[in-house]
Structure formats: C-alpha cells, structure tokens
N, C-alpha and C positions, 0 to 999 in steps of 0.2 A: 784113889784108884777107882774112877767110876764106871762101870759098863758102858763099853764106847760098842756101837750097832753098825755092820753096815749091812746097810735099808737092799743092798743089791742083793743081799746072799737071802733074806728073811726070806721064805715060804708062806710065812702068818700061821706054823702048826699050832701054835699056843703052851708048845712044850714048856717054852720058858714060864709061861704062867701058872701050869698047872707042878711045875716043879717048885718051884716058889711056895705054894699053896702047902702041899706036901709037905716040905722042910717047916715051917711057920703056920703049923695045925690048922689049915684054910684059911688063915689069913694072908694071903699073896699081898706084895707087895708091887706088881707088875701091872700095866696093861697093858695089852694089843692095842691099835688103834688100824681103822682102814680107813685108805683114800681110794675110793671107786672099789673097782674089781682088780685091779694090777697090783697095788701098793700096800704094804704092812709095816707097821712102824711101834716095835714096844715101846712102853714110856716108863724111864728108871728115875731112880732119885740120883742127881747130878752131882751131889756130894759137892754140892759148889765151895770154891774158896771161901767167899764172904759170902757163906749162906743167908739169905733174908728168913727163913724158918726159925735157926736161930737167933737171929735180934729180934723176933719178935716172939718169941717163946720166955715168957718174962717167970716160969715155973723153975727155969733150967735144964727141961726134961729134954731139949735136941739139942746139943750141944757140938762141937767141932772137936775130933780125936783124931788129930794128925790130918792126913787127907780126907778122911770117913765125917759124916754129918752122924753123926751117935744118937739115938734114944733110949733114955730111961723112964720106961713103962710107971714105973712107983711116982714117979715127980708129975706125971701130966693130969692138968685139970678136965683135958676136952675142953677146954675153949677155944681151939678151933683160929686163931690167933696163926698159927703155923699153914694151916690152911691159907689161908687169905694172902698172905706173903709171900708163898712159893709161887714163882712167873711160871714153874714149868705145869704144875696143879698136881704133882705127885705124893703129897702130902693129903692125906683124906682124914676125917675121922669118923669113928662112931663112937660114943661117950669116950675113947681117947685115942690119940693121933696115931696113924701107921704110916711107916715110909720103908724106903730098902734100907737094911742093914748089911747090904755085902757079904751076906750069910757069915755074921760074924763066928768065928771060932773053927771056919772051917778055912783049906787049904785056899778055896778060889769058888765064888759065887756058885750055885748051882744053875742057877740061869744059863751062864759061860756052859759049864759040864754038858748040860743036858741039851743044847741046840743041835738037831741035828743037821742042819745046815753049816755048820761053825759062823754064824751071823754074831753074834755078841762076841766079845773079848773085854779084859782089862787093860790091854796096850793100846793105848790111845793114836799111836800110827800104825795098827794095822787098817784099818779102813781106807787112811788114802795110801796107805802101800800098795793095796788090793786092786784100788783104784787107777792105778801107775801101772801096775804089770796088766792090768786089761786097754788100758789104753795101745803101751806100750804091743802086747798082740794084736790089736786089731790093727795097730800102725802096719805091723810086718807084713800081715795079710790084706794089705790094699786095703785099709777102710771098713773089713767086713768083722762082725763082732760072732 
C-alpha cells in the first residue's frame, strides 16, 4: 500500500512533509521536489514488489512485510548499500538508513491525513479516477477545463 500522488491536486504546502517530520521526531521521511514555478511532486518510498533496497541490504535491516518495504533500525550498518539501489533515491542515510515506513502502527499514513489538498492517497486508482472524471468534465463543457 504505497502512497500514490496525484501531482494535479499538489499545492507543494509541504504539509506532507512537515507532518512526517512530526510523527518520526524530525526525521521525515518525504520530499518535495519542484519543477519550475507550476509543478510539485513529493517523493515516497514506493514499497516496490521486488525492492532492489532490499537485495542489496545484506544486514537484513529493510526487509519486505507483505506489500510494506520494513526497516529495522537495530540491524543497519549505514553502509548505505540501500542507498545506491533505490532507482527512486528515497532511501538516504545518515550513519543509518531512513525511508517511509507508512506510518507503521497507525490507522493510514499521516502524509494521506494531513494534505490539505487531498493530493496523496493509498488507492492506487484514485489518481487516474480523478483524472477520468476531469477529463470526462471538460468533455461536457466543450473542451474548457
């Protein structure tokens, strides 16, 4: 269950980031990224199927819990190993590796909660739902968005 974005609704407030922060004692596990002046695009951990983090986490310390990419803090060297292997670069360290944890233990990411945009979700079809019913409007209304 990854946080799926959609980039139309984003603002760039940084809610999501500094909520992140908050829950995980300033250590967010988010960024922002901008493209010009128009575009904001946070960047999560993708919790991919066959995580490359994981096969190259030779500690044990990121490991795959159902759909969720897991870390345990106690097992990581900081070697940084997990770093190198993520294509998305949401994997960082400082002497030992941070990524999102999906705000484990809670009902649904804080990320999600706190947008106030509703730009993030965990249903991976709501983004091109959202995308279909705007289309869909602008079709009714002759082309005009």
């Amino acid at each position: 269950m990854p946080v799926y974005i959609d980039i139309s609704r984003c603002i760039g407030c940084r809610s999501c980031e500094v909520a992140c922060q908050r829950v995980h004692a300033g250590s967010g596990h988010i960024n922002v990224h901008y493209v010009g002046d128009t575009a904001s695009l946070p960047i999560f951990c993708h919790h991919c199927k066959d995580a490359n983090c994981t096969l190259a986490c030779f500690s044990g310390a990121l490991y795959k819990d159902g759909e969720r990419t897991a870390f345990d803090v106690e097992k990581c060297t900081g070697c940084g190993l997990c770093q190198l292997a993520c294509p998305f670069g949401v994997v960082w360290t400082n002497k030992i590796a941070h990524k999102c944890d999906l705000c484990e233990g809670r009902d649904a990411p804080t990320c999600v909660t706190t947008c106030p945009a509703n730009a993030l979700s965990t249903d991976p079809d709501l983004p091109s739902r959202r995308a279909r019913e705007r289309a869909a409007r602008a079709a009714a209304q002759g082309g005009r968005r």
